[in-house]
BALUM-427178 format. One record per atom (N, C-alpha, C): residue in three letters; x negated, y negated, z negated. Coordinates in steps of 0.05 Angstrom, whole numbers, plus 5000, padded with zeros to 4 digits. Example, Ala and Ser with C-alpha at 12.3 -4.5 7.8 and 13.67 -1.06 7.14 Angstrom:
# residues 2
ALA473651144844
ALA475450904844
ALA473650664844
SER474350454858
SER472750214857
SER474249994843
//
This chain:
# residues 282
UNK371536842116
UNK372836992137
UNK372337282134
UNK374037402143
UNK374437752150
UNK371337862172
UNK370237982163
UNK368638222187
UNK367338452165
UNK366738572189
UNK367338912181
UNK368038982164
UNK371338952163
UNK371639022133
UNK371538902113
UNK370538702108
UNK369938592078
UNK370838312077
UNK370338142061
UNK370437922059
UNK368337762051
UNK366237612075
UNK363937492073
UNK364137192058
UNK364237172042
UNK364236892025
UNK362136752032
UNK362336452041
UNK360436342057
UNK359136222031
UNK360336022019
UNK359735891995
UNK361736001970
UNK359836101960
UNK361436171930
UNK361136001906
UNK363135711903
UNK362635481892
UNK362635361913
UNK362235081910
UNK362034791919
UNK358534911941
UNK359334671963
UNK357234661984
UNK354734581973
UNK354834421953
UNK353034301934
UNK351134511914
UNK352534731903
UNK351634881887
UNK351135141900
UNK351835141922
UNK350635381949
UNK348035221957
UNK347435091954
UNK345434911973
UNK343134871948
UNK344434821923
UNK341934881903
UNK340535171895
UNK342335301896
UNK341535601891
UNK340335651916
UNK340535631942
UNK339535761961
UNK336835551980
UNK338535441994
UNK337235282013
UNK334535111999
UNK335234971977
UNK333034801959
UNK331834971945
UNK331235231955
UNK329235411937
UNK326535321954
UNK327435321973
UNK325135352002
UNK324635122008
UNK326734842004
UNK325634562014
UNK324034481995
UNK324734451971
UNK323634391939
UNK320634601945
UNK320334761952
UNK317634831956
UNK315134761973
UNK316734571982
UNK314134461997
UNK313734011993
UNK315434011966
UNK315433801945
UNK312433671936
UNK310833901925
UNK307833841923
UNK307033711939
UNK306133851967
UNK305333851995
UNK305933481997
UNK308833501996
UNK309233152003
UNK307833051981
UNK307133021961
UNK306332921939
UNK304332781942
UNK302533021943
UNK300133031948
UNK298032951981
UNK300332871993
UNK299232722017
UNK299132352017
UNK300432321992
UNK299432061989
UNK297631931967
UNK296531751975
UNK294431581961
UNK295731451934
UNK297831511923
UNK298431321903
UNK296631151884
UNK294431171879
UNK291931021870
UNK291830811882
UNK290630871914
UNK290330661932
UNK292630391933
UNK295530521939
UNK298230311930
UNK297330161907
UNK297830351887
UNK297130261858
UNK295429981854
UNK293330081871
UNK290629871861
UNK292529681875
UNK293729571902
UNK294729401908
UNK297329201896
UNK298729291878
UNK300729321862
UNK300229001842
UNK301728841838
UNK301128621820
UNK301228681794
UNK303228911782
UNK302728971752
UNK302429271753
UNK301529411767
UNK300829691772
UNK302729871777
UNK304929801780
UNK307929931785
UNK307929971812
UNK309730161822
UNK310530261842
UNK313630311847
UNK315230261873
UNK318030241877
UNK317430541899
UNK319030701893
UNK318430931911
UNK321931051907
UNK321831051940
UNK324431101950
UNK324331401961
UNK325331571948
UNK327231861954
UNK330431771979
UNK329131772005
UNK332431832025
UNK333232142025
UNK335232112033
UNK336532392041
UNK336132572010
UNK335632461996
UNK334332581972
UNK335832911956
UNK338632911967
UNK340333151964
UNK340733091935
UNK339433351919
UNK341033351894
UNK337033251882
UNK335833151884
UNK333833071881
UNK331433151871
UNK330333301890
UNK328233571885
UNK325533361883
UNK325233131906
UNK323532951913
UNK324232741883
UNK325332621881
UNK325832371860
UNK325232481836
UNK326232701830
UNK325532811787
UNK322932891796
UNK321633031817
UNK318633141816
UNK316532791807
UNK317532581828
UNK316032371824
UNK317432231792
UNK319732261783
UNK320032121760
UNK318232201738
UNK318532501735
UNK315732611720
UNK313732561717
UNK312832561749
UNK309132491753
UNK309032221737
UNK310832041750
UNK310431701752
UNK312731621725
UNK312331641705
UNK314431481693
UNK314631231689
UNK312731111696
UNK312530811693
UNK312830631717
UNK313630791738
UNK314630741767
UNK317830731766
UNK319330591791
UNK321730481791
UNK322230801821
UNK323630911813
UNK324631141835
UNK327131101843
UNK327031011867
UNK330731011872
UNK331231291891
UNK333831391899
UNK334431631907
UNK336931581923
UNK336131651940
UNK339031541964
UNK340731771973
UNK342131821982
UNK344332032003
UNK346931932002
UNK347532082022
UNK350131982036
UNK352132212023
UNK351032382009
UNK353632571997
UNK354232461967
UNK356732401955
UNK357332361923
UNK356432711911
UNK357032861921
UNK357533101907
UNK354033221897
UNK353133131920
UNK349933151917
UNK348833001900
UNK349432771895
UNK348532471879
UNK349132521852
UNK351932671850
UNK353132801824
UNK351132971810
UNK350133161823
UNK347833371813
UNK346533311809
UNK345633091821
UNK342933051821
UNK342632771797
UNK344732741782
UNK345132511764
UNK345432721733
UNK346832921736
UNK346033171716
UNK344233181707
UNK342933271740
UNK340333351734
UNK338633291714
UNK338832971717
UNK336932771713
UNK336632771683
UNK340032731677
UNK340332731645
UNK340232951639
UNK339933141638
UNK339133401632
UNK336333451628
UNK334233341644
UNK331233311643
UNK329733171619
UNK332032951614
UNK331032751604
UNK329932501618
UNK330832481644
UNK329632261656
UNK330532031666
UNK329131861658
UNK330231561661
UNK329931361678
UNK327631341695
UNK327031171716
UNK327931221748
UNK330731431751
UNK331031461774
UNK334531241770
UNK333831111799
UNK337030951806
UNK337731051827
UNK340031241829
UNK341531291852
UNK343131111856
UNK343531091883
UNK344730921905
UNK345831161932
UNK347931161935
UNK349231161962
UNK349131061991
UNK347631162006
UNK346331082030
UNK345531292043
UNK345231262077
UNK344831492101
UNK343031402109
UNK341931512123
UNK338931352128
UNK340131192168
UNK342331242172
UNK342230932187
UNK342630762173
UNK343030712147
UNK342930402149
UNK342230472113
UNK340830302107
UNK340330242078
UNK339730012064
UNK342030012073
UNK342429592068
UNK342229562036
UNK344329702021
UNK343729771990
UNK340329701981
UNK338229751993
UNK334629711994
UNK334229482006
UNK333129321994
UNK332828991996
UNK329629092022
UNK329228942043
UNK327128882074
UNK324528852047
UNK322528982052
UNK320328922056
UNK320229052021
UNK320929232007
UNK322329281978
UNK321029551966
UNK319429691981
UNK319229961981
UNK316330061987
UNK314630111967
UNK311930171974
UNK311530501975
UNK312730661975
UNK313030901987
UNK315331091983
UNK316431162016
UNK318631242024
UNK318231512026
UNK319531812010
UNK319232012027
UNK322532052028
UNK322232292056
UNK324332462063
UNK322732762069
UNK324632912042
UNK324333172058
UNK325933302079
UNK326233302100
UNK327533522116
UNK329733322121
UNK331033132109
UNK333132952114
UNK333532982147
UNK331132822162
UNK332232612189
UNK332932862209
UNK332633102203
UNK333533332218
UNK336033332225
UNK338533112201
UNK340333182209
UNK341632872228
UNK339232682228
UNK339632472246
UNK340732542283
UNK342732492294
UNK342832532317
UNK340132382334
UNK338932582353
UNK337632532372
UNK338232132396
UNK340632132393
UNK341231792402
UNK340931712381
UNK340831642357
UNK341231442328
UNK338631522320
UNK336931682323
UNK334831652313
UNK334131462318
UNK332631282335
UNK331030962330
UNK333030872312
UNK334530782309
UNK335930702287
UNK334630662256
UNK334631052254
UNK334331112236
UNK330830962230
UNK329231102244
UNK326831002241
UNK326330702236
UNK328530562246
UNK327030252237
UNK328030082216
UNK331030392211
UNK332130272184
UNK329430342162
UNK328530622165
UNK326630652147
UNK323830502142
UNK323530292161
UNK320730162166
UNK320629952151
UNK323929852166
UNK325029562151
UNK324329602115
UNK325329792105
UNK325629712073
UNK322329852065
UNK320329882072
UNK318129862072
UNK316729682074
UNK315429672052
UNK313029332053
UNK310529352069
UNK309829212082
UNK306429242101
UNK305129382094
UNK303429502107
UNK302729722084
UNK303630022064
UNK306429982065
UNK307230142048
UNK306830432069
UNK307530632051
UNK306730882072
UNK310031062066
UNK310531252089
UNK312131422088
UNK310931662085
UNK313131942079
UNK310932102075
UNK313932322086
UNK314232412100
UNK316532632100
UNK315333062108
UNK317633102110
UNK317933412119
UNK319233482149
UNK318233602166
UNK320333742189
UNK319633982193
UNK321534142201
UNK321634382207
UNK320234522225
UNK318034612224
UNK316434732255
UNK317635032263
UNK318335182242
UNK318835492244
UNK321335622217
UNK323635662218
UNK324135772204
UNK324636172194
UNK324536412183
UNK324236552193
UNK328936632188
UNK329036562177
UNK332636642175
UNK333636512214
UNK332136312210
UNK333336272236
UNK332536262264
UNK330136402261
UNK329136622287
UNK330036872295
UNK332037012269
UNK331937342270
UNK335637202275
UNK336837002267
UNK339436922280
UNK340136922298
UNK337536682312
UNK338036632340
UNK338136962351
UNK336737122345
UNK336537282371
UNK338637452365
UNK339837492340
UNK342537592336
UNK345237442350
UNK345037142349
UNK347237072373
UNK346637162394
UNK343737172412
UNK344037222439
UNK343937552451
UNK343537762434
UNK344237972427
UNK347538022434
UNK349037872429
UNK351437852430
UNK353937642448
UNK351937362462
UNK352437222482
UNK349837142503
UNK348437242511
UNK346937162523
UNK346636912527
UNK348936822545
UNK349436522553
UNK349736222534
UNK349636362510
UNK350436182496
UNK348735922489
UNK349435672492
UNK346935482484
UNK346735442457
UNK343935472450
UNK342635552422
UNK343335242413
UNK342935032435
UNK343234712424
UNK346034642409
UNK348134812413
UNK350834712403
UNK350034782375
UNK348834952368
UNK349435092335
UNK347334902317
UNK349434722299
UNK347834492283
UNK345634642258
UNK346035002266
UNK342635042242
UNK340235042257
UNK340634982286
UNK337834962299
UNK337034562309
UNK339234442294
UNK338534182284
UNK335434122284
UNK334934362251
UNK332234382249
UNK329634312253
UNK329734472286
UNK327634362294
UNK327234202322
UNK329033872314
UNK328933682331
UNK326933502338
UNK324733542303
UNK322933352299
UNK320933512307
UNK321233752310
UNK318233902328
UNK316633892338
UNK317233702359
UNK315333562376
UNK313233412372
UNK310633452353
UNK308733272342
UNK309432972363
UNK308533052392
UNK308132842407
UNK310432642415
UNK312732822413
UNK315232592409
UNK315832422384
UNK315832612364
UNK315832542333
UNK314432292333
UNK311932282340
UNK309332002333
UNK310231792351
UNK310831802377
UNK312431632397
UNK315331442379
UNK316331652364
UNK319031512360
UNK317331352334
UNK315731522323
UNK315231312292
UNK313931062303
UNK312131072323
UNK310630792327
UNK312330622335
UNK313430702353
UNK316230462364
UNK318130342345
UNK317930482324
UNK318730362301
UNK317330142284
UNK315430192287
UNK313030032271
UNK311230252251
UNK310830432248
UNK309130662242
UNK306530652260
UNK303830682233
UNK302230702250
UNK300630942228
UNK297631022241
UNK296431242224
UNK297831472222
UNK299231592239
UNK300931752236
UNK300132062236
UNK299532272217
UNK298132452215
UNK299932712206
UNK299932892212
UNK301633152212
UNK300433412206
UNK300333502185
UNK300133762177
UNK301333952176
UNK300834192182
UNK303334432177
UNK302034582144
UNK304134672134
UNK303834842108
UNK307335022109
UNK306235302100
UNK308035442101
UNK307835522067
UNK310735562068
UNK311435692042
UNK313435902048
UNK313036082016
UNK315736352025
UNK316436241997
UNK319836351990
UNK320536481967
UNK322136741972
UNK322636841948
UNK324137171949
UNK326937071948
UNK328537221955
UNK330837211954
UNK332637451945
UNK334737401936
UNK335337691930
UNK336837781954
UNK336638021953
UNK337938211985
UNK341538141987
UNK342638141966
UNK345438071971
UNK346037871979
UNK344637681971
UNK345237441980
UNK344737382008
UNK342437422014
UNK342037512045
UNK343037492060
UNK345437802050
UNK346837912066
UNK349437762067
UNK350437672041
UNK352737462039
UNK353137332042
UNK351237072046
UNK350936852058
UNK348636792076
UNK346636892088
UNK345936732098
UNK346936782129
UNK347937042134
UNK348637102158
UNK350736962159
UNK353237022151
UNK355536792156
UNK354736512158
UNK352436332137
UNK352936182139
UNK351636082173
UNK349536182184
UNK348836182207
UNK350936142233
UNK352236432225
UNK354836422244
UNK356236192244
UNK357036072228
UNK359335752211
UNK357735592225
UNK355235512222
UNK353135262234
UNK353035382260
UNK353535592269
UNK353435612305
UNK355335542315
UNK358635452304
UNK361135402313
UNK362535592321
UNK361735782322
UNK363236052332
UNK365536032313
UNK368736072332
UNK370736032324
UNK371836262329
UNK371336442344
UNK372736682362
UNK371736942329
UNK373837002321
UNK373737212291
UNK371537462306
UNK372837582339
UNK371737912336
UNK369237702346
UNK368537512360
UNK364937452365
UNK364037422335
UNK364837292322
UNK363637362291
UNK363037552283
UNK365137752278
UNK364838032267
UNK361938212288
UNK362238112310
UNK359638362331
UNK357838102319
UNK357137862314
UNK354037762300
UNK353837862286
UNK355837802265
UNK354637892231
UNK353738252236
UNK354838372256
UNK354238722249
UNK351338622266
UNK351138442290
UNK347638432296
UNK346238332275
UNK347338212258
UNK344638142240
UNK344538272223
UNK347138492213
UNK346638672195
UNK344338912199
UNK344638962222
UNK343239202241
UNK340339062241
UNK339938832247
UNK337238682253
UNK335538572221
UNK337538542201
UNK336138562173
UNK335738852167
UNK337739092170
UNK336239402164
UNK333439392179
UNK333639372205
UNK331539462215
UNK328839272203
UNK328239032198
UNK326538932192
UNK325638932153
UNK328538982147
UNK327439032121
UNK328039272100
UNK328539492113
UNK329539672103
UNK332239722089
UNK333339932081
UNK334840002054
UNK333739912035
UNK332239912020
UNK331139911994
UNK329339671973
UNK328639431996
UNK327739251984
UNK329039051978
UNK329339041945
UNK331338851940
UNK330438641939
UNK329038411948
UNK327738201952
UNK326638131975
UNK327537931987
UNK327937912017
UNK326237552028
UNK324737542031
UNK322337272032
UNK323437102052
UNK324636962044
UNK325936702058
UNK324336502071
UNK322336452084
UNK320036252087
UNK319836082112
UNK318035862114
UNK319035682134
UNK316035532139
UNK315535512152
UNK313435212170
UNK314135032175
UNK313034802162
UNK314034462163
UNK311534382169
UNK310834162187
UNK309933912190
UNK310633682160
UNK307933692157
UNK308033452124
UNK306833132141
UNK308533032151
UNK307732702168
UNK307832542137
UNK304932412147
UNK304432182136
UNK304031982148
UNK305031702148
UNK304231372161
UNK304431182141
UNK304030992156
UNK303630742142
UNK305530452159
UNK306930422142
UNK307830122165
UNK305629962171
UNK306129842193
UNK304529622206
UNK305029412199
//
């Protein structure tokens, strides 16, 4: 779309290849973090021939599945999402790495019938169930429990703080006061925030041991990009349909990135606070 003058290109390419270059700089960085919050030994030792079935949901273009196909080659990795275009990339990817033990499958995390009950000795999601609606979440949660074996553990990501979309928000309300921050699907985000709701919905699921860490990460970004996409894309995920309310955001967030980051620094730190939940089915 048209504002001040120019032409702000939201995605230059496919949604898919905007979303690898940008967004999975910052989710993929907190990949370790999940890693490393589980016991895989402990599984292991439980294991009849020392193998492991470890399920990647929401897996995108598969930042989570090739990090564990690496670690674990002698493990069975499956990788789920509900996008082909994502599944596509992330099947490149794969053969491009050289790697062999990942099976993608097509699946949303309501339902993952494709994953045989009781099949799955550890499940992560990064950042995925953010985009679960608030009613369908139980759903979601007991689809995820179900294809978990006794014992088996989950391990996911949620959003506690992002900083692109703290300096947004206050650029929409800069410009609508009134506006409810809840309609705009990039503050999705932070639905799972709630430590104390979050643990409520996992137990009712069948989750138990349920433990939550925060770890923050930054990456750099380059300043154009910034400016070319991340503001529009903010505006697009707020629903704003009205062209001149677009054009007065994007000049507040233009005015609100000078002021916070000058003219002159061409590298611009994209960074975020997640909650790293770990459980265990019951």
């Amino acid at each position: 779309f048209q504002m001040a003058q120019k032409e702000v290109h939201f995605f230059a390419g496919s949604y898919v290849e905007t979303y690898e270059a940008y967004a999975c700089r910052l989710t993929s960085s907190f990949v370790p973090d999940l890693l490393a919050a589980v016991n895989f030994d402990e599984l292991r030792s439980k294991s009849s021939d020392g193998r492991l079935t470890i399920l990647d949901a929401a897996s995108g273009t598969g930042a989570v599945a090739l990090a564990l196909a690496h670690k674990f080659p002698q493990d069975r990795i499956i990788a789920t999402d509900n996008s082909a275009e994502m599944l596509s990339m992330l099947k490149r990817k794969a053969e491009a790495q050289g790697v062999k033990n990942v099976e993608v499958m097509t699946a949303d995390l309501l339902d993952h019938s494709v994953v045989p009950t009781a099949s799955v000795d550890v499940l992560f999601v990064n950042f995925g169930m953010f985009f679960v609606d608030n009613s369908t979440r139980p759903k979601s949660w007991s689809e995820l429990a179900r294809v978990l074996k006794p014992g088996g553990v989950i391990a996911l990501t949620c959003w506690k703080k992002v900083s692109t979309t703290e300096w947004l928000r206050s650029s929409i309300l800069s410009v609508d006061s009134t506006y409810d921050l809840e309609k705009g699907t990039f503050l999705l985000a932070y639905r799972l925030a709630d430590d104390a709701d979050l643990k409520q919905q996992m137990e009712a699921a069948g989750f138990s041991d349920i433990k939550i860490t925060v770890q923050h990460h930054s990456v750099m970004f380059p300043r154009e990009k910034y400016v070319s996409l991340v503001i529009p894309a903010g505006i697009v995920n707020a629903n704003f349909q009205d062209e001149e309310i677009r054009k007065k955001i994007y000049q507040a967030g233009e005015e609100r990135f000078m002021k916070e980051f000058g003219a002159d620094q061409a590298e611009i730190p994209f960074e975020g606070d997640a909650g790293v939940v770990v459980a265990r089915r019951s």
